[in-house]
N, C-alpha and C positions, 0 to 999 in steps of 0.2 A: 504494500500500500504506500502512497504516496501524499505527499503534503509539498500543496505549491503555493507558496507567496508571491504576492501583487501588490504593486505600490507601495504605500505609507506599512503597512503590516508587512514587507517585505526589510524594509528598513530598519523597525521594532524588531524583529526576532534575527535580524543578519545574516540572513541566506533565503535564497533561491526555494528550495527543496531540502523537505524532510523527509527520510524512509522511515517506514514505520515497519518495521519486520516482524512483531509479537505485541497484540495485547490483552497478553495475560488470560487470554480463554474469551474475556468479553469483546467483542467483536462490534463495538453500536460506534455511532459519531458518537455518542457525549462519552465515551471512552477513553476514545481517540482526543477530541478535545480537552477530555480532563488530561490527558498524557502532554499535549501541546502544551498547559499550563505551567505544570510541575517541568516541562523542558526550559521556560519563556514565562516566566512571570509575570510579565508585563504587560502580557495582553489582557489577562484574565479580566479585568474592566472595560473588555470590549465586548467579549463574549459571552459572558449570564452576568443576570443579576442577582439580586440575593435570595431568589426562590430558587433559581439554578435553573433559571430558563435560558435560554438564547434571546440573546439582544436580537429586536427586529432591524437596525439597521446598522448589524455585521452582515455583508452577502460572504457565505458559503456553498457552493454547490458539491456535489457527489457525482462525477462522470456527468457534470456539465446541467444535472437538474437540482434544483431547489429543493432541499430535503425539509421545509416548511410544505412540502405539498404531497409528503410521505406522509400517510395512515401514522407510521410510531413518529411523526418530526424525528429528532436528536437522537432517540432512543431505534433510529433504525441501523439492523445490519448492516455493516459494511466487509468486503470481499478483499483480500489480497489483492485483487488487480486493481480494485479503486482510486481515483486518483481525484484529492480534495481540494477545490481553490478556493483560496480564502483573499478576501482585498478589504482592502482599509473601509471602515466605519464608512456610512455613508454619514452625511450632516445636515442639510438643507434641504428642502423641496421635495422630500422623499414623500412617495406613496410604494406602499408594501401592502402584503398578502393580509399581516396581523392586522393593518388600520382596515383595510376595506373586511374584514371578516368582524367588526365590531360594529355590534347591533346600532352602536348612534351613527354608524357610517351610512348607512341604507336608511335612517332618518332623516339623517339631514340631504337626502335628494331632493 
């Protein structure tokens, strides 16, 4: 498995590409991301917040799709071949899956 950094989050943790060879029997993203942490400290205030959810505007994808739109989110498999891109925080202007999936989103139409 694979870990690829882009932009600003390529600069915080100081490389390109992480392998990810073993972990440890649990095989999910939020695995995989608690392992990123414990490597890269730094980030972890990008990536959950205090429930240990996923920040909605870190983009992650998993072979290129948006694992917010997997049945387990965080908690889904991932494969030895997988390969994870992660890019810096988004900041402004953002619309994501989490706002439009909140009941006052489809109100306020």
């Amino acid at each position: 498995m694979q870990v690829r950094f882009y932009a600003n989050i390529r600069t915080m943790v100081g490389q390109e590409i992480f392998d990810v060879a073993d972990l440890n029997g649990n095989k999910t993203l939020r695995s995989l991301l608690n392992l990123l942490i414990e490597s890269f400290p730094n980030i972890q205030p990008y990536l959950f917040n205090s429930k240990n959810d996923l920040l909605p505007d870190m983009p992650i994808f998993v072979n290129g799709r948006n694992p917010r739109l997997e049945k387990l989110g965080v908690d889904m498999p991932l494969g030895a071949d997988d390969v994870i891109s992660m890019f810096s925080p988004i900041s402004s202007g953002k619309m994501n899956v989490e706002v439009m999936r909140e009941p006052t989103f489809n109100e306020r139409k």
